[in-house]
N, C-alpha and C positions, 0 to 999 in steps of 0.2 A: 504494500500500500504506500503512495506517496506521499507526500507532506500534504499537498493540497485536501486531498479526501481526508487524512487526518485530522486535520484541524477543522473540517467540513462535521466533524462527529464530538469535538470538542463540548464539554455540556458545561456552564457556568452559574453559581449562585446567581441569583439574582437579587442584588443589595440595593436596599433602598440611599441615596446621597444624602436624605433628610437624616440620616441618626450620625450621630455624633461619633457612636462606638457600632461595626456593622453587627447585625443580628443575622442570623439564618431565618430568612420567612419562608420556607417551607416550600418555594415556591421555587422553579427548573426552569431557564430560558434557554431557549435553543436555538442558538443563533446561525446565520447561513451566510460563509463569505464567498465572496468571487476569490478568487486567487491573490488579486492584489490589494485589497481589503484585509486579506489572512497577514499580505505582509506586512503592511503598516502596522499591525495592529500585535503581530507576535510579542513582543515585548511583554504585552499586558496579559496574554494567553501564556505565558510562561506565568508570569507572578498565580497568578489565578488558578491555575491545573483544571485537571480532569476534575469534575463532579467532588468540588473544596466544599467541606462543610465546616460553619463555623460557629466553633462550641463555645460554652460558658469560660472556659478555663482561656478561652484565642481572646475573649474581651477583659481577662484580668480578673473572672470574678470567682472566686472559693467558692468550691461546692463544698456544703459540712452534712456529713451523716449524722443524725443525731438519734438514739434509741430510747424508745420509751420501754421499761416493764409491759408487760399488758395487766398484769397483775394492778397498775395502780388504779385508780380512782376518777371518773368521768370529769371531775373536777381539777384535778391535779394533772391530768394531759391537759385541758384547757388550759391551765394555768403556765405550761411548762411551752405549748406553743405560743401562747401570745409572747412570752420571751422571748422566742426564737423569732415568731415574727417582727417584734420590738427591737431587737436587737440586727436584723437583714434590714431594717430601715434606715436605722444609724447609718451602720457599715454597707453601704448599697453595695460594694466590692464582695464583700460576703454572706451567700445563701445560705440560711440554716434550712436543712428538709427535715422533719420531724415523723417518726416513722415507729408503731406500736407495731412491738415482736413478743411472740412467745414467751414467759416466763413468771417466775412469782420470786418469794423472797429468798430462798436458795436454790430456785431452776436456773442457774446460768447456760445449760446447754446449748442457744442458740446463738450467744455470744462468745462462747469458748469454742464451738466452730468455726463460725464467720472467722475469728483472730485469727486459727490456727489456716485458715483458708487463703488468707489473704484479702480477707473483702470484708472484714469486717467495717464499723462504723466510728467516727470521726470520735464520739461522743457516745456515752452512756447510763441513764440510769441505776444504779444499785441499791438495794436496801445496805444500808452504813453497817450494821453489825457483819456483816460478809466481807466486807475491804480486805481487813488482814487475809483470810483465806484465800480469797482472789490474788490479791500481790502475792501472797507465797508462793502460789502456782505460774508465773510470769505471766500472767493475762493482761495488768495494770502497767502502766507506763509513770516511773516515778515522777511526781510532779515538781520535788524537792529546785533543780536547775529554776527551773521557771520560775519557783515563787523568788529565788534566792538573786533573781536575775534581776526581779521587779523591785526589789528591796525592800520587801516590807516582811514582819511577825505578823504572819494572819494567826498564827496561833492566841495571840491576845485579841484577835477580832471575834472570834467564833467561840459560841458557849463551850466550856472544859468536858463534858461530857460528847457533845458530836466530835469533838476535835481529837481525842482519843481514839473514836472508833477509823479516825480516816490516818491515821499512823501506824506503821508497821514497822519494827527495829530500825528506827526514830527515821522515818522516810515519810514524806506524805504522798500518798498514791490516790486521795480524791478531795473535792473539799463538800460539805455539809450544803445541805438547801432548808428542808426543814424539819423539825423535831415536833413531839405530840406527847400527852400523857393519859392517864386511862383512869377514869373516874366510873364507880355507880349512878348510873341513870334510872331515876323509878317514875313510874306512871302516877301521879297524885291523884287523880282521877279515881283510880283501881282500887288507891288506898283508903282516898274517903272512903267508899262504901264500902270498904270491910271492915272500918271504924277503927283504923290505925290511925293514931294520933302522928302526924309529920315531924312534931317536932324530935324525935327519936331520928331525923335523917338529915337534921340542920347541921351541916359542919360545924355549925360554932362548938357543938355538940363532941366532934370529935366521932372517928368511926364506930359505928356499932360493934360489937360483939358479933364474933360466928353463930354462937349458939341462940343467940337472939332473933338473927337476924334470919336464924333457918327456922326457927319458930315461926315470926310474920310470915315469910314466903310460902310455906307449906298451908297454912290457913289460906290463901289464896289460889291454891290448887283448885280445877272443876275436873271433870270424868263427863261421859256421858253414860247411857244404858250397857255399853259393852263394858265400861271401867279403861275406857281409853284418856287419856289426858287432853282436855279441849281447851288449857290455859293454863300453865304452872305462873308460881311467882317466881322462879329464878332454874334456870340451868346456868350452873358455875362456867362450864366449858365453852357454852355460845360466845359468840363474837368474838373480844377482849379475853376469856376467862380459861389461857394457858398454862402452861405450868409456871413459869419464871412469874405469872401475876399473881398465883397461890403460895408461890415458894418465899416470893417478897413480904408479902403479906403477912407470912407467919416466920419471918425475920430471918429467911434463911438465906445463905450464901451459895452462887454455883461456881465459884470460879477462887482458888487462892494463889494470887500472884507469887506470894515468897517461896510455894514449893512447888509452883507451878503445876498445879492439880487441877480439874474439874472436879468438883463438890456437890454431885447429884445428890450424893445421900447423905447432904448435910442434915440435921437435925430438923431445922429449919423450910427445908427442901420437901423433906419424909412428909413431914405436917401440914404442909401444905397439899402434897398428893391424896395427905388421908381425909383430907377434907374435901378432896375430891371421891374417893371411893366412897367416902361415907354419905354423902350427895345422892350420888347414883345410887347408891342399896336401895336408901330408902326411898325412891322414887321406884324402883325396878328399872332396871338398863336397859332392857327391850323397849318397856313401856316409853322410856327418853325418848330413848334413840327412833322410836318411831312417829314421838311428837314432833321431833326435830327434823327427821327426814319429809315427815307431813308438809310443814310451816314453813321451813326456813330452807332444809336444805344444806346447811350450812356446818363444819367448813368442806364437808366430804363432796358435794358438789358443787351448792352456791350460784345454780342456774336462777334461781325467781327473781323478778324485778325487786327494787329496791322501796316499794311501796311497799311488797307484801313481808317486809321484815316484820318478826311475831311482836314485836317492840312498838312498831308505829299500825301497827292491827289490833294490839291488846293483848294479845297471845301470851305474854308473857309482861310481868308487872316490874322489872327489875331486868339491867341487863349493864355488863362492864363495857364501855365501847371510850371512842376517844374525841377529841373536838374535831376530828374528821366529818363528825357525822352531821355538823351542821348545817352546812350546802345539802346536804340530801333529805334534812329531815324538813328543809323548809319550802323545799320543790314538794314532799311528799305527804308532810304531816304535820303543815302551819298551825294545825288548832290542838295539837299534841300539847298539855297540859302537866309538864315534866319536872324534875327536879334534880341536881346531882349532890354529890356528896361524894366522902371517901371510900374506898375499897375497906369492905369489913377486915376488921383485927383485931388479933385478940390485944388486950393491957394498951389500946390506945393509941396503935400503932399508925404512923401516917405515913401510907406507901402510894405509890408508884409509877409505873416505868415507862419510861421514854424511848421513841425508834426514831426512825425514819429514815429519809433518803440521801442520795449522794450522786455527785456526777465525777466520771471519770473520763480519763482518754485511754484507749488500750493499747497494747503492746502493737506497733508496725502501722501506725498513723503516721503517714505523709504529709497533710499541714498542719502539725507539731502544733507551730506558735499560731496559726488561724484557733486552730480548736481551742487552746489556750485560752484567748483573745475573746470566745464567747463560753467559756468554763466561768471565766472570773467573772460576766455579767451576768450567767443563770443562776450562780452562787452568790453573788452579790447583793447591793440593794433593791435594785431595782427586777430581779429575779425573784428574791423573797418578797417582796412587796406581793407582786401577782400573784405567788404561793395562799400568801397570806389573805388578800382581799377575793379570791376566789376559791380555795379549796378549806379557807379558815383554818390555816398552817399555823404553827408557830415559827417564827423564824430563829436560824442558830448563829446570825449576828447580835451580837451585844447590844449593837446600838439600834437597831431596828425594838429590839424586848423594851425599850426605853419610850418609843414613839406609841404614847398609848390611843392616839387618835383613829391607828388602825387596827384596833380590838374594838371588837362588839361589846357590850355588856356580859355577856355569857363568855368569855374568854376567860374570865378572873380567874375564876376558884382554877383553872387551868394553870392560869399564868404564877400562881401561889405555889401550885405545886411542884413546879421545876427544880427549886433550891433540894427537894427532899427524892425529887425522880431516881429512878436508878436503870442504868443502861443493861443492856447485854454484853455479855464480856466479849471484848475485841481481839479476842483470839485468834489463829489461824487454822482452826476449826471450827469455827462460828456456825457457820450452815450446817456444819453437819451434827456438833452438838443441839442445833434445834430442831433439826429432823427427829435425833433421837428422843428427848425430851416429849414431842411429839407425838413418836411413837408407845412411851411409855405410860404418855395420857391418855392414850386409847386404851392402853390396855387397863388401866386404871377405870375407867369410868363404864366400863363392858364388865368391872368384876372377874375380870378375866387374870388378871396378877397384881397380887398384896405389893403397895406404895416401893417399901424396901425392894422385894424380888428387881420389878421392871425396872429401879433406878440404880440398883447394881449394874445390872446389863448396861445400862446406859454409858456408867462408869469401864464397864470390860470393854465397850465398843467405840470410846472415843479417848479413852487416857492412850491407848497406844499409840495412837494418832498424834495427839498433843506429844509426848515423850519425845517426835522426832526434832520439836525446833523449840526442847528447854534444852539448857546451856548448863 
Protein backbone atom coordinates (compact mmCIF):
# COMPACT_ATOMS: atom_id res chain seq x y z
CA UNK A 1 0.00 0.00 0.00
CA UNK A 2 1.36 3.42 -0.74
CA UNK A 3 1.41 6.49 1.31
CA UNK A 4 -1.26 8.17 -0.51
CA UNK A 5 -4.05 5.28 0.30
CA UNK A 6 -2.56 5.23 3.75
CA UNK A 7 -3.18 8.30 4.84
CA UNK A 8 -6.43 8.01 2.80
CA UNK A 9 -7.55 5.48 5.95
CA UNK A 10 -5.98 7.69 8.58
CA UNK A 11 -8.86 8.01 11.25
CA UNK A 12 -8.58 11.26 13.72
CA UNK A 13 -10.11 12.42 17.09
CA UNK A 14 -12.18 14.93 16.51
CA UNK A 15 -11.31 17.91 19.02
CA UNK A 16 -13.30 20.45 19.60
CA UNK A 17 -10.74 24.24 19.47
CA UNK A 18 -13.28 25.66 22.01
CA UNK A 19 -11.70 23.62 25.29
CA UNK A 20 -8.81 24.98 26.74
CA UNK A 21 -7.54 21.20 27.64
CA UNK A 22 -8.75 18.80 24.45
CA UNK A 23 -11.25 16.07 25.73
CA UNK A 24 -12.09 12.98 23.77
CA UNK A 25 -15.85 13.47 22.52
CA UNK A 26 -16.57 10.26 21.58
CA UNK A 27 -16.90 11.25 18.22
CA UNK A 28 -14.49 9.79 14.63
CA UNK A 29 -13.86 12.07 11.62
CA UNK A 30 -12.86 10.66 8.74
CA UNK A 31 -11.25 12.72 6.63
CA UNK A 32 -10.41 12.22 2.63
CA UNK A 33 -7.38 13.88 1.07
CA UNK A 34 -6.22 14.26 -2.47
CA UNK A 35 -2.70 13.51 -2.48
CA UNK A 36 -1.59 16.98 -2.16
CA UNK A 37 -3.68 17.82 0.74
CA UNK A 38 -2.07 14.55 2.50
CA UNK A 39 1.07 16.44 1.80
CA UNK A 40 0.71 19.76 3.24
CA UNK A 41 -0.98 18.42 5.99
CA UNK A 42 1.40 15.24 7.00
CA UNK A 43 3.19 17.19 9.72
CA UNK A 44 -0.13 17.29 11.61
CA UNK A 45 -1.02 13.45 10.72
CA UNK A 46 2.09 12.41 12.22
CA UNK A 47 1.48 14.40 15.62
CA UNK A 48 -2.14 13.08 15.67
CA UNK A 49 -1.76 9.14 14.60
CA UNK A 50 -3.83 6.56 13.84
CA UNK A 51 -7.34 6.56 15.94
CA UNK A 52 -5.37 8.81 19.22
CA UNK A 53 -7.57 8.63 22.01
CA UNK A 54 -7.26 11.17 24.72
CA UNK A 55 -7.50 10.13 28.27
CA UNK A 56 -7.91 11.68 31.61
CA UNK A 57 -4.25 11.06 32.62
CA UNK A 58 -3.13 13.08 28.57
CA UNK A 59 -5.12 16.25 30.21
CA UNK A 60 -3.18 16.06 33.77
CA UNK A 61 -5.97 14.95 35.71
CA UNK A 62 -5.53 11.92 38.73
CA UNK A 63 -7.69 9.30 38.59
CA UNK A 64 -8.19 8.08 42.48
CA UNK A 65 -9.74 4.77 43.40
CA UNK A 66 -11.20 5.08 46.30
CA UNK A 67 -13.13 1.96 48.26
CA UNK A 68 -15.98 1.87 50.33
CA UNK A 69 -16.62 -1.21 52.86
CA UNK A 70 -20.19 -2.38 51.68
CA UNK A 71 -20.58 -3.22 55.19
CA UNK A 72 -20.94 0.59 56.02
CA UNK A 73 -23.89 2.54 56.43
CA UNK A 74 -26.22 4.25 53.73
CA UNK A 75 -25.40 7.39 55.56
CA UNK A 76 -21.61 7.09 55.95
CA UNK A 77 -21.15 6.37 51.97
CA UNK A 78 -23.20 9.48 51.41
CA UNK A 79 -21.03 11.06 53.63
CA UNK A 80 -17.62 9.68 52.42
CA UNK A 81 -18.67 10.62 48.62
CA UNK A 82 -19.63 14.03 49.15
CA UNK A 83 -16.00 14.25 50.36
CA UNK A 84 -14.80 12.87 47.44
CA UNK A 85 -16.98 14.96 45.53
CA UNK A 86 -15.94 18.13 47.66
CA UNK A 87 -12.62 17.53 47.42
CA UNK A 88 -12.58 16.78 42.90
CA UNK A 89 -13.94 20.28 43.01
CA UNK A 90 -11.16 21.83 44.92
CA UNK A 91 -8.56 19.87 43.08
CA UNK A 92 -10.30 19.85 39.41
CA UNK A 93 -6.73 18.16 38.58
CA UNK A 94 -7.89 15.21 40.61
CA UNK A 95 -10.90 12.77 40.25
CA UNK A 96 -11.88 10.95 43.26
CA UNK A 97 -14.21 7.77 41.99
CA UNK A 98 -15.88 6.27 44.88
CA UNK A 99 -16.75 2.61 44.49
CA UNK A 100 -18.64 0.05 47.28
CA UNK A 101 -16.96 -3.40 47.35
CA UNK A 102 -17.47 -6.55 49.15
CA UNK A 103 -16.63 -6.74 52.67
CA UNK A 104 -17.40 -6.08 56.50
CA UNK A 105 -15.32 -5.52 59.56
CA UNK A 106 -12.76 -8.26 59.19
CA UNK A 107 -13.63 -9.56 55.37
CA UNK A 108 -10.77 -7.80 53.77
CA UNK A 109 -10.78 -10.43 50.85
CA UNK A 110 -11.58 -8.21 48.04
CA UNK A 111 -8.85 -5.83 48.87
CA UNK A 112 -6.19 -8.33 49.62
CA UNK A 113 -6.77 -9.60 46.17
CA UNK A 114 -7.14 -6.50 44.09
CA UNK A 115 -3.36 -5.60 46.01
CA UNK A 116 -1.82 -8.64 45.54
CA UNK A 117 -3.27 -8.40 41.75
CA UNK A 118 -2.01 -5.21 40.97
CA UNK A 119 -5.31 -3.39 40.48
CA UNK A 120 -6.11 -2.62 43.49
CA UNK A 121 -7.48 0.93 44.68
CA UNK A 122 -5.89 4.29 45.35
CA UNK A 123 -7.60 4.44 48.62
CA UNK A 124 -9.57 2.48 51.33
CA UNK A 125 -11.98 2.01 53.95
CA UNK A 126 -11.13 -0.13 57.02
CA UNK A 127 -12.63 -0.79 60.21
CA UNK A 128 -9.41 0.96 62.62
CA UNK A 129 -9.26 -2.20 65.04
CA UNK A 130 -7.89 -4.21 61.93
CA UNK A 131 -4.90 -1.61 60.98
CA UNK A 132 -2.29 -3.60 62.95
CA UNK A 133 -3.27 -6.82 61.40
CA UNK A 134 -3.48 -5.46 57.89
CA UNK A 135 0.01 -3.68 58.20
CA UNK A 136 1.45 -6.87 59.51
CA UNK A 137 0.51 -8.76 56.56
CA UNK A 138 2.04 -5.92 53.97
CA UNK A 139 -1.24 -4.97 52.45
CA UNK A 140 -0.92 -1.16 54.02
CA UNK A 141 1.55 1.25 52.70
CA UNK A 142 3.30 3.11 55.80
CA UNK A 143 2.01 6.53 55.96
CA UNK A 144 4.84 7.45 58.57
CA UNK A 145 7.34 9.42 55.08
CA UNK A 146 4.37 11.45 54.27
CA UNK A 147 3.17 12.72 57.54
CA UNK A 148 6.92 13.38 58.41
CA UNK A 149 7.23 15.17 55.03
CA UNK A 150 4.37 17.44 55.88
CA UNK A 151 5.76 18.32 59.27
CA UNK A 152 3.22 18.09 61.46
CA UNK A 153 2.25 15.59 65.01
CA UNK A 154 -1.13 14.53 63.83
CA UNK A 155 -0.61 12.29 66.79
CA UNK A 156 -1.67 15.33 69.00
CA UNK A 157 -4.46 16.07 66.42
CA UNK A 158 -6.58 12.94 66.69
CA UNK A 159 -8.24 11.43 69.89
CA UNK A 160 -5.50 8.80 71.88
CA UNK A 161 -7.67 6.01 71.42
CA UNK A 162 -8.24 6.19 67.38
CA UNK A 163 -4.71 7.03 67.07
CA UNK A 164 -3.55 3.94 68.76
CA UNK A 165 -5.53 1.62 66.61
CA UNK A 166 -3.96 3.35 63.39
CA UNK A 167 -0.07 2.59 64.73
CA UNK A 168 1.69 -0.57 64.21
CA UNK A 169 5.48 -0.91 65.82
CA UNK A 170 5.22 2.98 66.04
CA UNK A 171 4.44 3.34 62.13
CA UNK A 172 1.35 4.83 61.05
CA UNK A 173 -0.27 2.94 58.38
CA UNK A 174 -3.95 4.83 58.31
CA UNK A 175 -5.34 7.93 59.91
CA UNK A 176 -8.93 7.92 61.81
CA UNK A 177 -12.31 9.41 60.34
CA UNK A 178 -14.74 8.64 62.98
CA UNK A 179 -15.33 7.09 66.28
CA UNK A 180 -18.99 6.03 68.07
CA UNK A 181 -19.81 4.73 71.47
CA UNK A 182 -22.70 2.22 72.55
CA UNK A 183 -25.35 3.22 74.99
CA UNK A 184 -28.90 1.41 76.02
CA UNK A 185 -31.75 2.64 74.10
CA UNK A 186 -35.26 1.99 75.71
CA UNK A 187 -38.65 2.41 74.27
CA UNK A 188 -40.47 4.86 77.10
CA UNK A 189 -43.55 4.33 75.49
CA UNK A 190 -43.38 0.30 76.21
CA UNK A 191 -42.37 1.21 79.78
CA UNK A 192 -45.05 3.54 80.61
CA UNK A 193 -47.48 0.84 80.21
CA UNK A 194 -45.86 -1.76 82.11
CA UNK A 195 -45.72 0.80 84.81
CA UNK A 196 -41.96 1.09 85.06
CA UNK A 197 -41.12 4.18 86.63
CA UNK A 198 -38.05 5.89 84.01
CA UNK A 199 -36.47 7.32 86.46
CA UNK A 200 -34.44 3.92 87.24
CA UNK A 201 -32.96 4.77 83.49
CA UNK A 202 -31.84 8.42 84.17
CA UNK A 203 -28.12 8.49 83.84
CA UNK A 204 -27.95 10.98 86.54
CA UNK A 205 -28.85 7.68 88.14
CA UNK A 206 -25.96 5.91 87.01
CA UNK A 207 -26.22 2.30 85.39
CA UNK A 208 -28.62 -0.10 86.44
CA UNK A 209 -27.90 -3.24 87.94
CA UNK A 210 -27.90 -6.71 85.76
CA UNK A 211 -30.14 -8.25 87.88
CA UNK A 212 -32.44 -5.45 87.98
CA UNK A 213 -32.58 -4.71 84.85
CA UNK A 214 -33.31 -8.55 83.64
CA UNK A 215 -36.08 -8.24 86.12
CA UNK A 216 -37.93 -5.12 84.14
CA UNK A 217 -37.04 -6.75 80.67
CA UNK A 218 -38.54 -10.12 81.27
CA UNK A 219 -41.87 -8.45 82.80
CA UNK A 220 -42.07 -7.07 79.35
CA UNK A 221 -41.86 -10.28 77.45
CA UNK A 222 -45.45 -11.30 75.21
CA UNK A 223 -45.87 -15.09 73.74
CA UNK A 224 -48.62 -15.74 71.76
CA UNK A 225 -51.05 -19.02 71.62
CA UNK A 226 -48.11 -21.20 70.52
CA UNK A 227 -45.70 -19.74 73.49
CA UNK A 228 -43.61 -18.13 70.69
CA UNK A 229 -42.17 -14.69 71.74
CA UNK A 230 -44.12 -11.65 69.95
CA UNK A 231 -41.94 -8.89 71.83
CA UNK A 232 -39.00 -9.57 74.43
CA UNK A 233 -37.74 -6.58 76.57
CA UNK A 234 -34.11 -7.03 75.66
CA UNK A 235 -31.93 -9.68 73.63
CA UNK A 236 -28.39 -8.81 75.08
CA UNK A 237 -26.64 -10.13 71.67
CA UNK A 238 -28.83 -7.91 69.14
CA UNK A 239 -27.22 -5.00 67.50
CA UNK A 240 -24.48 -3.59 69.94
CA UNK A 241 -24.68 -6.46 72.49
CA UNK A 242 -21.01 -8.56 71.66
CA UNK A 243 -18.84 -9.89 73.77
CA UNK A 244 -16.13 -7.04 74.36
CA UNK A 245 -19.71 -4.87 75.28
CA UNK A 246 -20.44 -7.76 78.11
CA UNK A 247 -16.87 -8.40 78.98
CA UNK A 248 -16.49 -4.36 79.56
CA UNK A 249 -19.23 -4.04 81.35
CA UNK A 250 -18.41 -6.46 83.86
CA UNK A 251 -14.94 -4.90 84.10
CA UNK A 252 -13.04 -7.26 82.35
CA UNK A 253 -9.85 -7.02 80.34
CA UNK A 254 -9.19 -8.98 76.67
CA UNK A 255 -5.84 -7.97 75.87
CA UNK A 256 -2.60 -7.40 78.47
CA UNK A 257 0.09 -5.56 76.82
CA UNK A 258 3.09 -6.30 79.45
CA UNK A 259 2.86 -10.06 78.62
CA UNK A 260 1.55 -9.64 75.65
CA UNK A 261 -1.56 -12.19 76.13
CA UNK A 262 -5.02 -12.08 75.00
CA UNK A 263 -7.32 -12.22 78.12
CA UNK A 264 -10.40 -14.07 76.85
CA UNK A 265 -10.81 -15.77 80.15
CA UNK A 266 -10.37 -12.80 82.01
CA UNK A 267 -12.48 -12.85 85.12
CA UNK A 268 -14.14 -10.09 83.96
CA UNK A 269 -14.55 -11.54 80.21
CA UNK A 270 -16.14 -15.10 81.88
CA UNK A 271 -18.84 -12.63 83.47
CA UNK A 272 -19.65 -11.08 81.01
CA UNK A 273 -20.32 -14.23 78.77
CA UNK A 274 -22.33 -15.74 81.77
CA UNK A 275 -24.57 -13.11 81.58
CA UNK A 276 -24.90 -13.88 78.21
CA UNK A 277 -25.72 -17.71 78.76
CA UNK A 278 -27.79 -16.83 81.43
CA UNK A 279 -29.91 -14.57 79.13
CA UNK A 280 -30.40 -17.03 76.77
CA UNK A 281 -31.57 -20.01 79.23
CA UNK A 282 -33.86 -18.35 80.59
CA UNK A 283 -35.47 -17.18 77.41
CA UNK A 284 -34.81 -20.62 75.67
CA UNK A 285 -32.32 -20.31 72.76
CA UNK A 286 -34.54 -21.69 70.17
CA UNK A 287 -37.26 -19.69 71.23
CA UNK A 288 -34.48 -16.24 70.72
CA UNK A 289 -33.04 -17.39 68.06
CA UNK A 290 -36.39 -17.73 66.21
CA UNK A 291 -37.80 -14.30 67.45
CA UNK A 292 -34.71 -12.95 66.08
CA UNK A 293 -34.43 -14.65 63.00
CA UNK A 294 -38.57 -13.62 62.61
CA UNK A 295 -37.98 -9.69 63.30
CA UNK A 296 -34.76 -8.77 62.68
CA UNK A 297 -32.71 -11.18 61.04
CA UNK A 298 -29.88 -9.81 62.59
CA UNK A 299 -26.49 -10.25 62.69
CA UNK A 300 -26.70 -13.91 60.99
CA UNK A 301 -28.37 -12.36 57.93
CA UNK A 302 -29.57 -8.77 58.25
CA UNK A 303 -31.55 -8.61 55.00
CA UNK A 304 -34.80 -6.50 56.36
CA UNK A 305 -35.01 -2.97 55.70
CA UNK A 306 -34.12 -0.66 58.34
CA UNK A 307 -37.79 0.25 59.22
CA UNK A 308 -38.55 -3.07 60.26
CA UNK A 309 -35.72 -3.01 63.20
CA UNK A 310 -37.62 -4.80 66.33
CA UNK A 311 -36.42 -1.55 68.13
CA UNK A 312 -38.35 1.03 65.91
CA UNK A 313 -41.52 -1.65 65.56
CA UNK A 314 -41.68 -2.31 69.30
CA UNK A 315 -40.54 -5.71 69.14
CA UNK A 316 -38.34 -5.25 71.53
CA UNK A 317 -38.30 -2.59 74.46
CA UNK A 318 -34.55 -2.19 75.15
CA UNK A 319 -31.78 -2.56 72.68
CA UNK A 320 -27.56 -1.54 72.96
CA UNK A 321 -26.84 0.25 69.40
CA UNK A 322 -24.68 3.58 68.89
CA UNK A 323 -25.23 7.36 67.72
CA UNK A 324 -25.01 5.78 64.23
CA UNK A 325 -28.50 5.07 64.59
CA UNK A 326 -29.70 8.51 64.25
CA UNK A 327 -29.95 9.31 60.55
CA UNK A 328 -31.92 6.10 60.26
CA UNK A 329 -34.15 6.34 63.20
CA UNK A 330 -35.23 9.79 61.97
CA UNK A 331 -35.85 8.65 58.18
CA UNK A 332 -37.79 5.66 59.86
CA UNK A 333 -39.05 6.26 63.30
CA UNK A 334 -39.41 10.23 63.89
CA UNK A 335 -42.26 9.66 66.55
CA UNK A 336 -40.14 6.97 68.40
CA UNK A 337 -40.45 8.05 71.94
CA UNK A 338 -36.98 6.95 73.35
CA UNK A 339 -34.41 7.25 75.81
CA UNK A 340 -30.72 6.38 76.43
CA UNK A 341 -28.60 5.61 79.20
CA UNK A 342 -25.61 3.52 80.24
CA UNK A 343 -24.91 -0.17 79.60
CA UNK A 344 -26.12 -2.01 82.68
CA UNK A 345 -23.36 -2.84 85.42
CA UNK A 346 -23.00 -4.23 88.19
CA UNK A 347 -21.34 -1.63 91.40
CA UNK A 348 -21.84 1.24 89.03
CA UNK A 349 -19.89 0.72 86.40
CA UNK A 350 -19.76 3.27 83.56
CA UNK A 351 -18.76 1.46 80.21
CA UNK A 352 -18.32 1.75 76.99
CA UNK A 353 -16.72 1.02 73.70
CA UNK A 354 -15.77 2.82 70.82
CA UNK A 355 -14.82 1.62 66.94
CA UNK A 356 -14.87 2.99 63.87
CA UNK A 357 -13.31 3.64 60.66
CA UNK A 358 -10.19 4.59 58.97
CA UNK A 359 -8.72 5.36 55.53
CA UNK A 360 -5.63 3.89 54.18
CA UNK A 361 -3.55 3.61 50.94
CA UNK A 362 -2.23 0.14 50.08
CA UNK A 363 0.69 -1.44 49.35
CA UNK A 364 1.63 -0.73 45.17
CA UNK A 365 -0.24 2.71 44.63
CA UNK A 366 1.06 4.66 41.82
CA UNK A 367 0.00 8.29 42.85
CA UNK A 368 1.40 7.92 46.37
CA UNK A 369 1.27 11.72 47.09
CA UNK A 370 -2.27 12.24 44.97
CA UNK A 371 -3.95 9.75 47.35
CA UNK A 372 -2.14 11.22 50.02
CA UNK A 373 -3.32 14.64 49.11
CA UNK A 374 -7.16 13.48 49.53
CA UNK A 375 -6.34 10.95 52.67
CA UNK A 376 -5.50 14.14 54.76
CA UNK A 377 -8.84 15.90 53.45
CA UNK A 378 -11.29 12.62 54.14
CA UNK A 379 -9.58 12.55 57.41
CA UNK A 380 -9.58 15.97 58.12
CA UNK A 381 -11.88 18.79 58.97
CA UNK A 382 -13.72 19.07 56.51
CA UNK A 383 -14.02 15.07 55.90
CA UNK A 384 -15.34 14.72 59.56
CA UNK A 385 -17.52 17.40 59.36
CA UNK A 386 -19.76 15.50 56.46
CA UNK A 387 -19.13 12.35 58.66
CA UNK A 388 -20.57 14.19 61.40
CA UNK A 389 -23.56 16.35 59.81
CA UNK A 390 -24.69 13.38 57.86
CA UNK A 391 -24.01 9.89 59.37
CA UNK A 392 -24.08 11.66 63.18
CA UNK A 393 -20.37 10.46 63.56
CA UNK A 394 -18.40 11.43 66.15
CA UNK A 395 -15.35 12.93 64.95
CA UNK A 396 -11.54 11.68 66.03
CA UNK A 397 -10.02 15.28 65.69
CA UNK A 398 -9.79 17.13 68.87
CA UNK A 399 -10.75 20.20 67.75
CA UNK A 400 -13.79 19.21 65.78
CA UNK A 401 -15.02 17.35 69.61
CA UNK A 402 -14.67 21.15 70.68
CA UNK A 403 -17.16 22.62 67.91
CA UNK A 404 -20.30 21.97 69.67
CA UNK A 405 -22.50 23.70 67.16
CA UNK A 406 -22.26 20.47 65.19
CA UNK A 407 -23.91 18.06 67.66
CA UNK A 408 -27.55 17.77 67.95
CA UNK A 409 -28.98 17.78 71.33
CA UNK A 410 -28.95 13.82 71.52
CA UNK A 411 -25.16 13.73 71.00
CA UNK A 412 -24.30 14.50 74.62
CA UNK A 413 -24.77 11.71 76.81
CA UNK A 414 -22.44 10.24 73.72
CA UNK A 415 -20.04 12.80 73.72
CA UNK A 416 -19.62 12.29 77.91
CA UNK A 417 -18.94 9.01 77.35
CA UNK A 418 -15.76 9.07 75.25
CA UNK A 419 -13.36 10.01 78.32
CA UNK A 420 -14.48 6.47 79.91
CA UNK A 421 -14.96 4.48 76.17
CA UNK A 422 -12.79 1.73 75.71
CA UNK A 423 -11.36 0.54 72.34
CA UNK A 424 -10.52 -2.90 70.89
CA UNK A 425 -7.13 -3.81 71.40
CA UNK A 426 -4.95 -3.00 68.34
CA UNK A 427 -3.30 -5.94 67.89
CA UNK A 428 -2.05 -7.66 64.84
CA UNK A 429 -4.66 -10.18 65.38
CA UNK A 430 -7.49 -7.87 65.78
CA UNK A 431 -9.82 -9.59 63.04
CA UNK A 432 -9.26 -12.57 63.83
CA UNK A 433 -9.55 -12.32 67.61
CA UNK A 434 -13.01 -10.86 66.87
CA UNK A 435 -14.18 -13.41 64.76
CA UNK A 436 -13.39 -15.74 67.48
CA UNK A 437 -14.86 -13.82 70.39
CA UNK A 438 -17.77 -14.16 67.83
CA UNK A 439 -17.73 -17.30 67.41
CA UNK A 440 -17.62 -18.13 71.06
CA UNK A 441 -20.85 -15.90 71.44
CA UNK A 442 -22.68 -18.08 69.48
CA UNK A 443 -21.80 -20.66 71.15
CA UNK A 444 -22.68 -19.17 74.32
CA UNK A 445 -26.04 -17.90 73.79
CA UNK A 446 -27.38 -21.52 71.68
CA UNK A 447 -26.21 -23.01 75.30
CA UNK A 448 -24.30 -24.93 73.24
CA UNK A 449 -20.75 -24.26 75.48
CA UNK A 450 -20.20 -23.10 79.23
CA UNK A 451 -18.70 -19.20 79.11
CA UNK A 452 -15.07 -20.64 80.38
CA UNK A 453 -15.01 -23.92 77.61
CA UNK A 454 -15.63 -21.56 74.36
CA UNK A 455 -13.36 -18.75 75.61
CA UNK A 456 -10.52 -21.03 76.38
CA UNK A 457 -10.68 -22.04 72.79
CA UNK A 458 -10.66 -18.68 71.90
CA UNK A 459 -7.45 -18.21 73.85
CA UNK A 460 -5.81 -21.81 72.12
CA UNK A 461 -7.00 -20.21 68.72
CA UNK A 462 -5.60 -16.86 68.75
CA UNK A 463 -2.41 -16.69 71.54
CA UNK A 464 -0.49 -18.76 68.88
CA UNK A 465 -1.14 -16.38 66.42
CA UNK A 466 -0.25 -13.36 68.74
CA UNK A 467 3.16 -15.22 70.00
CA UNK A 468 4.60 -14.67 66.58
CA UNK A 469 5.02 -10.79 66.73
CA UNK A 470 5.64 -10.55 70.82
CA UNK A 471 9.31 -9.79 71.31
Amino acid sequence: MNLDRLLQRVCIVNISPAKARPQYSGLLTFWQFTPLEMKTTIGTLVLVGCCFWISAEAQGQTQLKFWLNSSLGAHEKAAYQKAADAYSQKNPNVKVNVEAVPGSETDAAKLMTAVRSGVGPDLAVLDRFTIAQRASTGLLSDLTPLIKKEGKDLSQEYSEGPWKEVVYQDKVYALPTNTDARVLFYNKQILKAAGIDLSEFDPAHGPISPDRFKEIAFKLNQTDSSGAYTRLGFVPWLEQGWGYTWGYAFGGSFFDSASCKVTATDPGVVKGYQFLWDWAKALDPQKARTFVDTYWQWPSVGTLPDAQMPFFTGKVAFVITGNWIFPVMKEVAPNLDYGVTYIPAPGGLKTSWSGGWSVVIPQGVKNVEAAYGFLRFVTGEEGQTFLAKEAASLPTLKRLLERKELFAPEYEFFLTLLPVSKSRPPVPVGALYWDKLKDAEEAVITNSQKPEEALKMVMDTVQPQMDRFCK
